[in-house]
N, C-alpha and C positions, 0 to 999 in steps of 0.2 A: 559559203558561210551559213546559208539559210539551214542546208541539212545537217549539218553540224550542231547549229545549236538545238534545231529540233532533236536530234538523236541524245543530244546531254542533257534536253528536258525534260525527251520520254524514256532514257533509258539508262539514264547514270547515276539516277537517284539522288540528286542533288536541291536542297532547299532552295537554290537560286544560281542561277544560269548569268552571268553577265557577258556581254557584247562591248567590249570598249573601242568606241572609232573614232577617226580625227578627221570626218569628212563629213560635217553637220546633214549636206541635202541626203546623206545614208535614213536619217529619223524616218524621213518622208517615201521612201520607197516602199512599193508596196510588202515584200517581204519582210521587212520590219516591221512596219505596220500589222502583219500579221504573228510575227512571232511576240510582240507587245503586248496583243490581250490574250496571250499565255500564261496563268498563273505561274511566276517562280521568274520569268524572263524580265530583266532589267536592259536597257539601251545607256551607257555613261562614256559622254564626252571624254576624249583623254586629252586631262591638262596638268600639265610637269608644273607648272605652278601651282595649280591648289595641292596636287598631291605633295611639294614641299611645302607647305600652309599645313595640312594634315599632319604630315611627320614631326613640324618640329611643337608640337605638344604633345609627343611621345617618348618617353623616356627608352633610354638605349636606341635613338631615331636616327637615322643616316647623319646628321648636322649639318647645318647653313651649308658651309663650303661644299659639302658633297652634290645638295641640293642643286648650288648656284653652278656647278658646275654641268649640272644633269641639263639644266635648262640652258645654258651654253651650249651645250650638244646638241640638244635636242633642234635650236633654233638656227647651226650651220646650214648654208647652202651646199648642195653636194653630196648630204648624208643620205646614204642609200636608205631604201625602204627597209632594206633588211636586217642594217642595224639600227635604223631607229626602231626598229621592231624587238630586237634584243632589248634595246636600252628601256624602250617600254614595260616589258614583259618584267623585267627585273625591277623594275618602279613597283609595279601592279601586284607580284610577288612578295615583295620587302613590305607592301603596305596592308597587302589584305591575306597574303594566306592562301591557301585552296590549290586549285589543280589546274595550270593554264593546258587550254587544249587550241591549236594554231584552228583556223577556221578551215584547215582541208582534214580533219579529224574528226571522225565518227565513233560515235562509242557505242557498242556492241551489249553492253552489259557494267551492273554497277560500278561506278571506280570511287565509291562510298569507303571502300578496305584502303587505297592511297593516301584516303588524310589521317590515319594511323600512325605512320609513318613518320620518322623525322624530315627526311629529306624522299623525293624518289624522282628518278630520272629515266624519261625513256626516250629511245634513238629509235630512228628509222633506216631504211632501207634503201636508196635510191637505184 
């Protein structure tokens, strides 16, 4: 996670790098700590409630019910990491826009030309 986001703050050319985690003692480790007094790097809690707080004074915004249901989901026992990691990502998308990169992704070179784009979608390889 640590080189990932350094590689998207030295080399993706992006105004602001965020990090969104749901395991508070993450603030406190040292690699946070150091990627923090990086200019452009933010650390932001993920919470399905404020981001429904957020949306619904947004016009054309997901609505209550969608919301109420996201936080249902979100707070099942059993939900794998890796859909609540889709359900996240698609919160985090709908709300702010930009270019989610999973934190085993390094960026090589600006992805500044992606928010051009209406939509853009990339796969991997396993």
């Amino acid at each position: 996670a640590y080189l990932s986001a350094r590689a998207a703050l030295d080399r993706a050319g992006l105004d602001t790098v965020t990090l969104h985690y749901d395991t508070p003692s993450l603030a406190e480790t040292p690699p946070l700590r150091d990627l923090a007094g990086r200019p452009g790097f933010v650390a932001a809690p993920l919470d399905v409630r404020a981001f429904a707080a957020q949306d619904a004074g947004t016009p054309g915004g997901l609505g209550a019910a969608t919301w109420e249901r996201l936080v249902a989901l979100d707070a099942l026992d059993g939900m794998t990491p890796a859909i609540r990691s889709d359900l996240h990502r698609l919160e985090l998308l709908w709300l702010f826009g930009g270019i989610y990169l999973d934190t085993d992704a390094v960026a090589l070179s600006d992805l500044r030309p992606l928010l051009a784009d209406a939509m853009f979608c990339g796969t991997e390889q396993i």
